[in-house]
C-alpha positions as CSV (number, residue, x, y, z in Angstrom):
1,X,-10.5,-112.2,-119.7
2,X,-9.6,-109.0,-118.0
3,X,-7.0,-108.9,-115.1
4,X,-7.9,-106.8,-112.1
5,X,-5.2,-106.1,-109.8
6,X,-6.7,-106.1,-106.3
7,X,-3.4,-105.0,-104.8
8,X,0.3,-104.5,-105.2
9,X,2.8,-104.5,-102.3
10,X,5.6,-102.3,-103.3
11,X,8.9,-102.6,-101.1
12,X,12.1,-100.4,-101.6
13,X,14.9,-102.3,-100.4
14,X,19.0,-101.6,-100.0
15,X,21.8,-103.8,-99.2
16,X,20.3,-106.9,-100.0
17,X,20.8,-109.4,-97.1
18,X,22.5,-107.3,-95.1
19,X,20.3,-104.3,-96.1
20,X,17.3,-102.7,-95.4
21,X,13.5,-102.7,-96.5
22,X,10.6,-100.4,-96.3
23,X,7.1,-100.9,-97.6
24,X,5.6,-97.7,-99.6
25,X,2.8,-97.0,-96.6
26,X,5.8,-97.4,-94.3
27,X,3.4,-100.3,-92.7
28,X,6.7,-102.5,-93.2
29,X,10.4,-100.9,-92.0
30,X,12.7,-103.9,-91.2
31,X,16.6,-104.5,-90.8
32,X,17.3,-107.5,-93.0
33,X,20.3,-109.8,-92.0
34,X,21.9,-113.3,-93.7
35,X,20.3,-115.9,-92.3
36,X,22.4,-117.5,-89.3
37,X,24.4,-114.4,-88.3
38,X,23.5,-112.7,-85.1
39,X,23.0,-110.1,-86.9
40,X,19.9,-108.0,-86.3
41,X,17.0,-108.4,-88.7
42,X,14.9,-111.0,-90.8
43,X,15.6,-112.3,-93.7
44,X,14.1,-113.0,-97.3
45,X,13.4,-116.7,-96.2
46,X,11.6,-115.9,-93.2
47,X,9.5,-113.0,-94.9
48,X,7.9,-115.3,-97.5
49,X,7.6,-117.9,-94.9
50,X,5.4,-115.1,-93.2
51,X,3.5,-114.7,-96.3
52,X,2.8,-117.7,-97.6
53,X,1.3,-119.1,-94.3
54,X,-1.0,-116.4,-93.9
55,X,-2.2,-116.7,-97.5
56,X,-2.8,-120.4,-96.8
57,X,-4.7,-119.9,-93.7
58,X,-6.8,-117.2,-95.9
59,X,-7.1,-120.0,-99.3
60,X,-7.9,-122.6,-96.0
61,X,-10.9,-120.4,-94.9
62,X,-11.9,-120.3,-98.8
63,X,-11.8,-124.0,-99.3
64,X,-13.7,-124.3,-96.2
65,X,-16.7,-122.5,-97.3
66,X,-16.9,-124.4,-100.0
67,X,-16.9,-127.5,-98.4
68,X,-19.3,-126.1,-96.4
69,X,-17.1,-126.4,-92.7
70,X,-15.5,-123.8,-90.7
71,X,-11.7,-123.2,-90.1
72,X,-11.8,-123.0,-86.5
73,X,-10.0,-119.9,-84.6
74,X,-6.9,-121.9,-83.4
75,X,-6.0,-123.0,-86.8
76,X,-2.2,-122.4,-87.9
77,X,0.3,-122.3,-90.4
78,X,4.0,-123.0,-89.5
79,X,5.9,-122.4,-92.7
80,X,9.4,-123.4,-93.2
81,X,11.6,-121.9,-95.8
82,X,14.6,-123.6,-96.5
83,X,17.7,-121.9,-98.5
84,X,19.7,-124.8,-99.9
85,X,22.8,-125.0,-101.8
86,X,23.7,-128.1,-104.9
87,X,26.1,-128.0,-106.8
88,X,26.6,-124.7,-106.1
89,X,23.2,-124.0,-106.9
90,X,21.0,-121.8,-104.7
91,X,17.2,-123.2,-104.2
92,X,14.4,-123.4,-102.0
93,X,12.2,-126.1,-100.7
94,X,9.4,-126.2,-97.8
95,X,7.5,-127.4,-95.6
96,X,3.5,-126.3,-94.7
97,X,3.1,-127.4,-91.4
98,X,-0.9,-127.0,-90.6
99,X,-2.8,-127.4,-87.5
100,X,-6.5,-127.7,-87.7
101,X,-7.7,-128.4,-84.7
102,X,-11.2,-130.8,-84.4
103,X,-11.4,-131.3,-88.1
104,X,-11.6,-134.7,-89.1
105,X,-8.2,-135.8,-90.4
106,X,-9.4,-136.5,-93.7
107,X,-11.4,-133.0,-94.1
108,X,-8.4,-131.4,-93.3
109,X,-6.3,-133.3,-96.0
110,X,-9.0,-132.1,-98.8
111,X,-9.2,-128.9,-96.9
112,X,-5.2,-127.9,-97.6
113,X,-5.3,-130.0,-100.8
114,X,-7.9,-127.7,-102.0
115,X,-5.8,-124.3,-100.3
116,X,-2.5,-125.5,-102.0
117,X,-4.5,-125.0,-105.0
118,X,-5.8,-121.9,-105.2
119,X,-3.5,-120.3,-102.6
120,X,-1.2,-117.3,-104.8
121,X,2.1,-118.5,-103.3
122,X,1.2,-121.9,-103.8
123,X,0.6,-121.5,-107.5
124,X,3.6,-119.7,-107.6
125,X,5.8,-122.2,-106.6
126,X,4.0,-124.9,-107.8
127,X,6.7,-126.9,-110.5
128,X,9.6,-124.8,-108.6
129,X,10.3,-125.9,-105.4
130,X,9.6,-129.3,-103.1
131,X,6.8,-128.5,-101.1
132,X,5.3,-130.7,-98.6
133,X,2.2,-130.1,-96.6
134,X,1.7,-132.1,-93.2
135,X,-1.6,-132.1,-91.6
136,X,-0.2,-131.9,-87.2
């Protein structure tokens, strides 16, 4: 089976935490900071929260159409990102916090079962990190 690349995101970062990063098309140009300083910027935790919960809402509307229901307008993703530390250890876990307003509570379980499945971030992390998925 051939691969077709539909797109590739391509970043030039500097400094790493504390640095700077800047998106080939110039579309992204953001101060990066540690997360908890006061620092200005984001930060790498916050950027694939971003991501990931806009992929969802997208493998969300997918699912949908398959199941033959609509994602209504207000539907939303809060994605939370955690940077942990054991055992001096650095990891991630997270938390898909989803809001699907007037569909039935067990649509929207098969719904974002269905999106954790084919969404690319999900898949990526799949095996990697604890993720949980609540349906608000």
């Amino acid at each position: 089976m051939e691969t077709k690349v539909l797109y590739t995101g391509k970043t030039h970062t500097t400094g790493g935490r504390e640095g700077a990063s800047q998106s080939s098309d110039d579309q992204l140009n953001i101060k990066l900071s540690s997360p908890g300083t006061s620092r200005t910027g984001t930060n790498p935790e916050q950027l694939f929260a971003a991501g990931w919960s806009a992929c969802f809402i997208g493998a969300m509307g997918i699912a949908a159409s398959k199941l033959g229901i609509k994602v209504p307008a207000e539907t939303a993703v809060d994605a939370e990102v955690d940077l942990c530390l054991a055992n001096g250890e650095y990891f991630l876990q997270a938390r898909l916090n989803v809001s699907l307003p007037g569909i039935d509570p067990e649509k929207a379980k098969e719904l974002t079962e269905m999106a954790h499945q084919t969404c690319p971030y999900s898949k990526a992390t799949r095996g990697n990190i604890n993720v949980i998925i609540n349906i608000l």
